[in-house]
KEKEDREN-875008 format. One record per residue: residue number from 1; z, y, x of N, C-alpha, C, O in turn. Coordinates in Angstrom, 3 decimals, decimal comma. Example, Ala and Ser with C-alpha at 12.3 -4.5 7.8 and 13.67 -1.06 7.14 Angstrom:
BEGIN
REC  num        nz        ny        nx       caz       cay       cax        cz        cy        cx        oz        oy        ox
REC    1     7,800    -5,690    13,190     7,800    -4,500    12,300     7,800    -3,300    13,200     8,465    -3,319    14,236
REC    2     7,080    -2,250    12,850     7,140    -1,060    13,670     7,870     0,030    12,900     8,039     1,138    13,409
! end
This chain:
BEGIN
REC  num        nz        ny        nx       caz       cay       cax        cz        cy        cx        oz        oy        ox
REC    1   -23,198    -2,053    -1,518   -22,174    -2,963    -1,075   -20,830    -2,359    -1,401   -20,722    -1,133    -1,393
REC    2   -19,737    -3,174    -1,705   -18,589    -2,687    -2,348   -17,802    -3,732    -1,703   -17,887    -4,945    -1,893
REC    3   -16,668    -2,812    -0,551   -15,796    -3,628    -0,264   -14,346    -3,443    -0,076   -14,271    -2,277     0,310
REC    4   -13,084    -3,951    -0,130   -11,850    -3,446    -0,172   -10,940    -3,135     0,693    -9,710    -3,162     0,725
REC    5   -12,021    -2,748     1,592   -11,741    -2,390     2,991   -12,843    -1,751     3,699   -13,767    -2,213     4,368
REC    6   -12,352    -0,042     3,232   -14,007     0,834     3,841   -14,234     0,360     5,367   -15,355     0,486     5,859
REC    7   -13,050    -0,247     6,199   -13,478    -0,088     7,430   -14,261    -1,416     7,605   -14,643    -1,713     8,737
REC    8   -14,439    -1,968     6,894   -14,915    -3,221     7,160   -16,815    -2,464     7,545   -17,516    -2,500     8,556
REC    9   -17,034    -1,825     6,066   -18,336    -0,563     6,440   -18,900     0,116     7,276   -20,113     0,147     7,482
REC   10   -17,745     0,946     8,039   -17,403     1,415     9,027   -17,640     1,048    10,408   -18,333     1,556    11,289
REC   11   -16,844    -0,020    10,366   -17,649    -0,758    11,419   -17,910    -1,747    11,492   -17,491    -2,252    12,534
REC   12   -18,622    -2,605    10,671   -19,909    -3,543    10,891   -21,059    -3,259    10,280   -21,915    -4,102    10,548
REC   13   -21,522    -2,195     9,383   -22,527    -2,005     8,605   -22,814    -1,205     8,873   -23,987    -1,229     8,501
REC   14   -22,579     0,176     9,559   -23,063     1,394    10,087   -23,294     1,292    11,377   -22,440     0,843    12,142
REC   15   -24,337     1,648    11,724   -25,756     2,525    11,554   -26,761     1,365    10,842   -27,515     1,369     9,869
REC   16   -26,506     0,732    11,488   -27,565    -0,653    11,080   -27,984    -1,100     9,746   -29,045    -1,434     9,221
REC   17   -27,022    -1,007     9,470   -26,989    -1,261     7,877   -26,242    -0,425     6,620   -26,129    -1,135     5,621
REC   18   -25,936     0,359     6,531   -25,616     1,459     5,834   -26,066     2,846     6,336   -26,488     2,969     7,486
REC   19   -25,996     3,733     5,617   -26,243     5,101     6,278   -24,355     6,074     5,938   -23,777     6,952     6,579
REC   20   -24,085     5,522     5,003   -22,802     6,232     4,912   -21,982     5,031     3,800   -22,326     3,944     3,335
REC   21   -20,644     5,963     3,676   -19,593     5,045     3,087   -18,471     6,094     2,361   -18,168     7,139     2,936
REC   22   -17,970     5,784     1,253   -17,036     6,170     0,507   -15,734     5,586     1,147   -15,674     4,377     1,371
REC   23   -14,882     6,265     1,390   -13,742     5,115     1,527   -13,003     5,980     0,014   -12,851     7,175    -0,239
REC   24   -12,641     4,602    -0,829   -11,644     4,552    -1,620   -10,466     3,702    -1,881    -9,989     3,701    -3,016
REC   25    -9,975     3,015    -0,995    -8,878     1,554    -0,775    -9,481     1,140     0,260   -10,611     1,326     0,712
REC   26    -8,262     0,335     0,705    -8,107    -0,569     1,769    -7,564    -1,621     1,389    -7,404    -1,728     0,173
REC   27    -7,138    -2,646     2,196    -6,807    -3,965     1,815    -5,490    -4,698     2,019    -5,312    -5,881     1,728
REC   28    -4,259    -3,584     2,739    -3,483    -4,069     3,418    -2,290    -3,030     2,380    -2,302    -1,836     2,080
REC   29    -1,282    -4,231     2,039    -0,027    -3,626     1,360     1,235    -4,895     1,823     1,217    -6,094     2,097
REC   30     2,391    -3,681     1,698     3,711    -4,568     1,897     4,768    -4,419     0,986     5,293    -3,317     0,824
REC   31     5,079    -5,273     0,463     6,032    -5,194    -0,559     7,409    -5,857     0,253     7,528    -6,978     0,747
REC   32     8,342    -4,789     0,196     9,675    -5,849     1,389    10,381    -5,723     0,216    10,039    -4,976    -0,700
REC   33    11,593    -6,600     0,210    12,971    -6,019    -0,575    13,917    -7,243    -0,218    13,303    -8,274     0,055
REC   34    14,993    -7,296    -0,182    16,037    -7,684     0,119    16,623    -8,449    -1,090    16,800    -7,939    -2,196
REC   35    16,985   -10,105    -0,664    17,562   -10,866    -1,118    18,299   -10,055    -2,304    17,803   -10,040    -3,431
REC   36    19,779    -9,226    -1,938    20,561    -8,555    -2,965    19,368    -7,162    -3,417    19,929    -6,180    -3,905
REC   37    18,635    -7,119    -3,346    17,992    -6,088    -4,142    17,885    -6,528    -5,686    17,736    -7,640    -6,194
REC   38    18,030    -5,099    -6,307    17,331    -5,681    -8,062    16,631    -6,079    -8,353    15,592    -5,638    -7,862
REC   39    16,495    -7,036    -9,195    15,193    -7,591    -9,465    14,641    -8,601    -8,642    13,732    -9,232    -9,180
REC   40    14,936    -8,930    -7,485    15,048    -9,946    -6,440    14,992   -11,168    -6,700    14,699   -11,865    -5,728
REC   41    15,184   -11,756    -7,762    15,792   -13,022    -8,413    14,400   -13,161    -9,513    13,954   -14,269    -9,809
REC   42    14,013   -12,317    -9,866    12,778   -12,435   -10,986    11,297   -11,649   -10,062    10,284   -11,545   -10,754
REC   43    11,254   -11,428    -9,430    10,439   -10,715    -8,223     9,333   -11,888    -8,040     9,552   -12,836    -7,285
REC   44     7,631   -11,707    -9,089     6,538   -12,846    -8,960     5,561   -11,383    -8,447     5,664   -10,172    -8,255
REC   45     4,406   -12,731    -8,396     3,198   -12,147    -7,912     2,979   -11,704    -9,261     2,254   -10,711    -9,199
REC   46     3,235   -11,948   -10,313     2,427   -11,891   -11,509     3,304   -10,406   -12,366     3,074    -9,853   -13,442
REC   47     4,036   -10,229   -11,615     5,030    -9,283   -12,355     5,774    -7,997   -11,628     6,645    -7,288   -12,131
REC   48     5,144    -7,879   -10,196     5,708    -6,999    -9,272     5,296    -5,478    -9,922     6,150    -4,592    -9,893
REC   49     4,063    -5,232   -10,463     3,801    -3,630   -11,388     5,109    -3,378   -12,106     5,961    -2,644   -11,605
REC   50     5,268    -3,936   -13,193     6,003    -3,573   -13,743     8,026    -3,994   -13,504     9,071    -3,673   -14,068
REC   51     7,800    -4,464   -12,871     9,546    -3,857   -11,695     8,946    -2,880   -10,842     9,867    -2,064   -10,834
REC   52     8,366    -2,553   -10,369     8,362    -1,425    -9,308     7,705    -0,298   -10,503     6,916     0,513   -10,018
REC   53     7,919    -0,196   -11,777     7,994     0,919   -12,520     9,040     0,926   -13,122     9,338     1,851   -13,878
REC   54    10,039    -0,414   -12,841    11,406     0,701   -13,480    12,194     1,648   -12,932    12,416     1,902   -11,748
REC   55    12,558     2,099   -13,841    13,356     3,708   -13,549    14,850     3,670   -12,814    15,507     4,609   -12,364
REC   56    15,093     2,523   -12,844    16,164     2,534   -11,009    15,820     1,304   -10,246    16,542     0,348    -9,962
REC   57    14,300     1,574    -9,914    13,964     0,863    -8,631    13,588     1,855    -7,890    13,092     2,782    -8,530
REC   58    13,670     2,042    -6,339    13,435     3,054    -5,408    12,324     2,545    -4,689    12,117     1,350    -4,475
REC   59    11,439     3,734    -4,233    10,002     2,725    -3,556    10,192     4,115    -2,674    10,543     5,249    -3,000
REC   60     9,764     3,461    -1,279     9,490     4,416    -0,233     8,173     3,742     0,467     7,902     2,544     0,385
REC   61     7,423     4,694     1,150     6,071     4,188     1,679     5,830     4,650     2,951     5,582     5,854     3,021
REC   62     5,836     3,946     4,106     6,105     4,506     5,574     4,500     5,029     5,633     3,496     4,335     5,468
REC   63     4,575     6,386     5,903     2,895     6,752     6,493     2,482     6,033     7,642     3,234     6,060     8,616
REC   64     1,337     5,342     7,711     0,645     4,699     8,775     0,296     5,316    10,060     0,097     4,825    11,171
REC   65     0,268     6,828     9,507    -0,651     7,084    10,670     0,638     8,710    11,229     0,323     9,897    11,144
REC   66     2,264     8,054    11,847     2,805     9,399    11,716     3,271     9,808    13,248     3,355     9,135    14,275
REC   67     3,519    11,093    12,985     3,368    11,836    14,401     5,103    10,959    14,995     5,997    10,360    14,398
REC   68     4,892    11,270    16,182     6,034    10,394    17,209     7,193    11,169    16,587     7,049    12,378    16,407
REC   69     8,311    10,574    16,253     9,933    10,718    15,955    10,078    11,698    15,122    11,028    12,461    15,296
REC   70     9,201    11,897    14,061     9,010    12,599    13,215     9,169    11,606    10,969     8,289    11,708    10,113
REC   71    10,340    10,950    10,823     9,859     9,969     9,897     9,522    11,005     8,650     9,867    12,079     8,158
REC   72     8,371     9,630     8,458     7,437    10,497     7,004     7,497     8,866     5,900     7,178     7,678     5,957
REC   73     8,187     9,941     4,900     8,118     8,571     3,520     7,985     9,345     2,764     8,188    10,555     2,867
REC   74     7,560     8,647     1,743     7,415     9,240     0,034     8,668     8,148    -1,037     8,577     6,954    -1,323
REC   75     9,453     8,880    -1,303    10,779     8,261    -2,087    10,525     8,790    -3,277    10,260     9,979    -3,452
REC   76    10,607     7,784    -4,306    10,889     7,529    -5,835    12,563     7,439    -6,110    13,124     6,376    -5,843
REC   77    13,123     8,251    -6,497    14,397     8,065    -7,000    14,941     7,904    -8,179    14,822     8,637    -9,161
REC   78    15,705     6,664    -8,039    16,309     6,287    -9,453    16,588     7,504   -10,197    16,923     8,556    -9,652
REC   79    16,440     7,338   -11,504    16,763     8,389   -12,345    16,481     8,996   -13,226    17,206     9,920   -13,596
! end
């Protein structure tokens, strides 16, 4: 079984029905950006890869799982 969301595995298919599980992806992403952001104006479903690989777009990624008042991102900087 192959699904895009290990926890889905996790917990409805284990013990009962699986014996173990790979997690490699999940299923949940957010793409935000702001009206005046670049690229904002041409910003599709069909075309978001390649704007979020140009070289002055900034991408930060809030960790899901982060310790209290401690902020954790991963920043891409123009340049």
């Amino acid at each position: 079984m192959l699904s895009a969301d290990y926890s889905v595995i996790d917990n409805l298919l284990i013990p009962e029905y699986a014996s173990w599980n790979i997690r490699f992806a999940s299923n949940e992403i957010v793409i935000a950006y702001r009206p005046e952001s670049a690229y904002s104006s041409i910003f599709r479903e069909d075309n978001w890869p390649d704007i979020l690989l140009k070289d002055d777009v900034i991408i930060g990624r809030a960790d899901p799982m982060p310790i209290p008042a401690i902020p954790h991102s991963i920043r891409r900087q123009a340049g």
